[in-house]
C-alpha positions in Angstrom: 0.0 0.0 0.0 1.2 3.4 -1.1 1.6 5.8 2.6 -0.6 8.1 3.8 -2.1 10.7 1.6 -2.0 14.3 1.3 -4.8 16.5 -0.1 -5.6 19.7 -1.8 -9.3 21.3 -1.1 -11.3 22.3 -4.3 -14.4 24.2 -3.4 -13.8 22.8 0.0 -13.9 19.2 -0.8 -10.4 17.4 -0.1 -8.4 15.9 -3.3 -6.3 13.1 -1.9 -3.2 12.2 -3.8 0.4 10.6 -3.2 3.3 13.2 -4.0 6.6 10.4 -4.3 10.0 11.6 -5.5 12.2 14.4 -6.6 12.6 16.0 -10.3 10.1 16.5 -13.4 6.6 15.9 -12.6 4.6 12.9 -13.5 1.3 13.1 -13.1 -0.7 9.9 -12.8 -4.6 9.5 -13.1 -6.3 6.0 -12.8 -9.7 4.7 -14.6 -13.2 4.5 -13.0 -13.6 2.3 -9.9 -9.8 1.9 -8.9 -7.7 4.5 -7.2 -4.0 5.3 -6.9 -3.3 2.4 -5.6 -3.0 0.9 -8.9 0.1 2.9 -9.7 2.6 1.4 -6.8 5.3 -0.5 -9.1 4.8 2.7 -11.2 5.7 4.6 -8.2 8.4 3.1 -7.0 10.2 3.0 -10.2 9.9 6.4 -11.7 10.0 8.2 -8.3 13.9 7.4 -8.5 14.0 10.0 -10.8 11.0 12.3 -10.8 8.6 13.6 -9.0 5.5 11.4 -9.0 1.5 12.5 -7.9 -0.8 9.5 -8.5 -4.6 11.3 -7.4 -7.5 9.7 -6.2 -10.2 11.1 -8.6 -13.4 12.1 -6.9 -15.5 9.1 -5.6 -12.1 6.7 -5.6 -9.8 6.1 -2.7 -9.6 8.5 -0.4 -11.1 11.3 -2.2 -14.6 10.4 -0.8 -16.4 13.5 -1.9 -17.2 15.5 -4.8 -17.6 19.5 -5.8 -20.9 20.3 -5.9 -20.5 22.1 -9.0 -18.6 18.7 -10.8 -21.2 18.6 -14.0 -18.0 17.1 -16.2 -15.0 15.9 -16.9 -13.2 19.4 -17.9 -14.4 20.3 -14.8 -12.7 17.5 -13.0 -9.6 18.4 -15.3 -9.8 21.8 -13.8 -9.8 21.0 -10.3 -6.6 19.0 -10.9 -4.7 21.6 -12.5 -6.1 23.6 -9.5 -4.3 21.7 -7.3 -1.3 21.1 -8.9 -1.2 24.9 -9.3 -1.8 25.3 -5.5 1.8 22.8 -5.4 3.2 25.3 -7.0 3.8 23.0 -10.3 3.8 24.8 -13.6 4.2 22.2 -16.3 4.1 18.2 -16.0 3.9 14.9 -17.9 0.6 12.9 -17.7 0.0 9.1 -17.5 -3.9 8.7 -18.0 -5.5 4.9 -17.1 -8.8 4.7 -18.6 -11.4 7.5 -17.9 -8.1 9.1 -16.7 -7.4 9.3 -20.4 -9.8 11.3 -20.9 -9.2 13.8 -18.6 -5.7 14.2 -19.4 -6.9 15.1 -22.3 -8.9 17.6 -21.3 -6.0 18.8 -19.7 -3.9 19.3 -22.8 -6.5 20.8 -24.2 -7.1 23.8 -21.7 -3.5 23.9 -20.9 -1.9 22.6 -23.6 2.3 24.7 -22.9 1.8 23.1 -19.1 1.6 19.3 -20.3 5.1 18.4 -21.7 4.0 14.8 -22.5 1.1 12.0 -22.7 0.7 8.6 -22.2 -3.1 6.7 -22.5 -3.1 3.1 -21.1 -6.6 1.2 -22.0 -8.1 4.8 -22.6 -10.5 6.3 -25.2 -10.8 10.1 -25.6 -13.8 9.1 -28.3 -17.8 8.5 -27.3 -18.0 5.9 -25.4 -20.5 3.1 -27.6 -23.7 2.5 -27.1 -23.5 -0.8 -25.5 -21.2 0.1 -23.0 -23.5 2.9 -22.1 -26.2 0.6 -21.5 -24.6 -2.0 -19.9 -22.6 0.8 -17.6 -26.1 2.6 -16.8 -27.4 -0.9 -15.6 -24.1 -1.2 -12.8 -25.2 3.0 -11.8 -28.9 2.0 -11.3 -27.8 -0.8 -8.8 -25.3 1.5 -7.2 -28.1 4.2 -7.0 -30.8 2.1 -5.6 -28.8 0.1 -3.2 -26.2 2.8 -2.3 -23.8 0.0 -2.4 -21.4 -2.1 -4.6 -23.4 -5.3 -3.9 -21.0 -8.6 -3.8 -22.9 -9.8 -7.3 -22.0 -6.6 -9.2 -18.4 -6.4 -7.8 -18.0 -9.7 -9.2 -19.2 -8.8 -12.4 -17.0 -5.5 -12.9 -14.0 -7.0 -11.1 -13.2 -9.9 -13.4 -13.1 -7.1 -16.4 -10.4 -5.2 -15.0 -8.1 -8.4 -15.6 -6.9 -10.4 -18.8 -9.1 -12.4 -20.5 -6.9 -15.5 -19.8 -4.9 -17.1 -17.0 -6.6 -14.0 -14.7 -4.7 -14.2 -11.3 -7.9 -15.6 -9.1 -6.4 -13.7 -5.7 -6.2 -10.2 -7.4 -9.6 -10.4 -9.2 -10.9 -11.4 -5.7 -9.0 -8.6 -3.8 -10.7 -5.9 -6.3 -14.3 -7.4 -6.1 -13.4 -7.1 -2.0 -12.6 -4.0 -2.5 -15.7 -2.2 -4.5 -17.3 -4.3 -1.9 -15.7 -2.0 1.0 -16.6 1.4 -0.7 -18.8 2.5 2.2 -23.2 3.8 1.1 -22.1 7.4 1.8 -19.0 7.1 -1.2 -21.1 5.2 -3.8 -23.0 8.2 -4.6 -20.2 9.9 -5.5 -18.6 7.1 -7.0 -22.0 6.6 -9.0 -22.0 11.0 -9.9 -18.2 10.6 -11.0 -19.1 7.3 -13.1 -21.6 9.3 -15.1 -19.4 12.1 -15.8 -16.6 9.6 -17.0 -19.2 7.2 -18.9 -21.0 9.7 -21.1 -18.1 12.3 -21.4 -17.9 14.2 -24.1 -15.8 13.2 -28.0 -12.7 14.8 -28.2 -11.4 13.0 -30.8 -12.6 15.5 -33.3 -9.9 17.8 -31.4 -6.7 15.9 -31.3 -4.8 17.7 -34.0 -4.0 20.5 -31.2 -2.4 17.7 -29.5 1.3 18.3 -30.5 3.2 16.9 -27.5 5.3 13.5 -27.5 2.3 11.0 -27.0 2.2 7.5 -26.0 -1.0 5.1 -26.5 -0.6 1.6 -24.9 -3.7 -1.1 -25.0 -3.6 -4.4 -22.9 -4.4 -7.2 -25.7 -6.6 -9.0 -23.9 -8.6 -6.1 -22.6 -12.3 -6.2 -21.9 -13.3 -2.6 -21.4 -11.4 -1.1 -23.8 -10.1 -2.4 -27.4 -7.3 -2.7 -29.6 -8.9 -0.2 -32.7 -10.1 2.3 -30.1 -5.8 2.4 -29.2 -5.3 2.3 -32.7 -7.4 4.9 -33.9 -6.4 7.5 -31.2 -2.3 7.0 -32.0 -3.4 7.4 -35.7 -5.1 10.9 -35.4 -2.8 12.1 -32.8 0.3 13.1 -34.5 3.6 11.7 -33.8 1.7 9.0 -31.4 3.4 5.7 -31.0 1.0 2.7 -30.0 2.5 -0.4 -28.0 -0.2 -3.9 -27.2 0.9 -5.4 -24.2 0.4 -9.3 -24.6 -1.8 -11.5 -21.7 -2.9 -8.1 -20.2 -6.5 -6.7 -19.6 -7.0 -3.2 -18.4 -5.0 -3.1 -15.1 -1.8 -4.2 -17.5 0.0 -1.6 -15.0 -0.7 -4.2 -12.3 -0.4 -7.5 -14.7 2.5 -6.5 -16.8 4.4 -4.0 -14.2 8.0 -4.7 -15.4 6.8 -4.2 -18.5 4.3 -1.2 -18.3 7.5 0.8 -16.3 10.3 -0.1 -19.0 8.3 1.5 -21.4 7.7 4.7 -19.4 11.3 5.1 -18.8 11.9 4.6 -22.0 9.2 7.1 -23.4 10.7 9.8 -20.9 14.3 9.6 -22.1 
């Protein structure tokens, strides 16, 4: 487990984060229903040579509350920005992990001479399809009307967030348990955040303002998120380069760690 966290208030609500490490700033945003804690072998390799913040978005972790203002993802890009402007941190790099994608993009879009670089893992900046939508909705309305993550729906998400074969039976299990955990005054928020993130806006249409060094990388045996979606963001985002991580879903940072931080350090040299 990564130590304690600090936090930033935004409109009064706390932003919890962990702040690892000396140098350039890396900024690290994970997808809907995890939380930093995703990011520890990230941590602990890059923080030997720069400085690392992995938030909790709103709903996740420790960040148990939300703005009452939050109508969006660019607003939720906002607030970050506000607090890594209240650290005093003028320009970064960005690692966004799913819905995390998305709002690093946003970022680079409002602030685009702040972000010196981009990496997407198992994100889509594009609509999110129909399908999804529906099936998504269908988890909210459970969340919504139970104001819980009931033991049969965290056993339906958690199994997604792993590859599709030889999935490590302990770590789906320690997810579900988790989801499980988030307390009935949380899932609301969780549920509020979940809707931003699900029916977010395109910005596809908007990548060629994107000019920064940009990195896409897809787990190949992803359930959540596919291989075209990668594709088609590193083809309309100039100068993108796109890497598939073999036997890994959409936690690859988890699944493929060794992997997932060689290319980083890689990317950032």
């Amino acid at each position: 487990m990564l130590s304690s966290s600090k936090h930033c208030l935004i409109d009064q609500q706390p932003l919890h984060f962990t702040d690892m490490g000396q140098g350039d700033v890396i900024l690290l945003l994970h997808g809907l229903f995890a939380n930093r804690q995703i990011w520890q072998a990230q941590l602990q390799s890059l923080s030997q040579h720069y400085r690392c913040i992995a938030i909790d978005l709103w709903g996740h972790g420790d960040s148990k509350s939300i703005p009452d203002t939050t109508k969006n993802l660019l607003d939720v890009a906002q607030h970050i920005a506000s607090a890594l402007a209240e650290l005093n941190i003028e320009k970064y790099h960005i690692i966004g992990h799913g819905c995390g994608g998305a709002i690093a993009a946003e970022m680079v879009l409002n602030a685009p001479a702040k972000v010196q670089s981009l990496v997407m893992i198992n994100a889509f900046i594009g609509f999110e399809p129909e399908v999804n939508c529906v099936k998504y909705q269908q988890w909210l309305d459970i969340m919504n009307d139970t104001k819980t993550i009931t033991r049969e729906l965290a056993d339906t998400i958690s199994p997604l967030m792993f590859a599709k074969t030889n999935q490590d039976k302990t770590a789906v299990e320690l997810f579900s348990q988790q989801l499980q955990n988030i307390d009935s005054q949380q899932v609301p928020v969780l549920s509020r955040f979940a809707h931003m993130a699900i029916f977010k806006r395109d910005t596809m249409e908007l990548v060629e303002q994107f000019t920064l060094p940009t990195l896409v990388i897809v787990g190949v045996e992803n359930h959540l998120r596919t291989v075209l979606e990668s594709y088609l963001m590193s083809d309309e985002i100039s100068g993108a380069k796109l890497h598939h991580v073999q036997l890994a879903g959409h936690l690859a940072m988890q699944e493929k760690a060794d992997e997932i931080n060689q290319l980083l350090i890689n990317f950032y040299q």
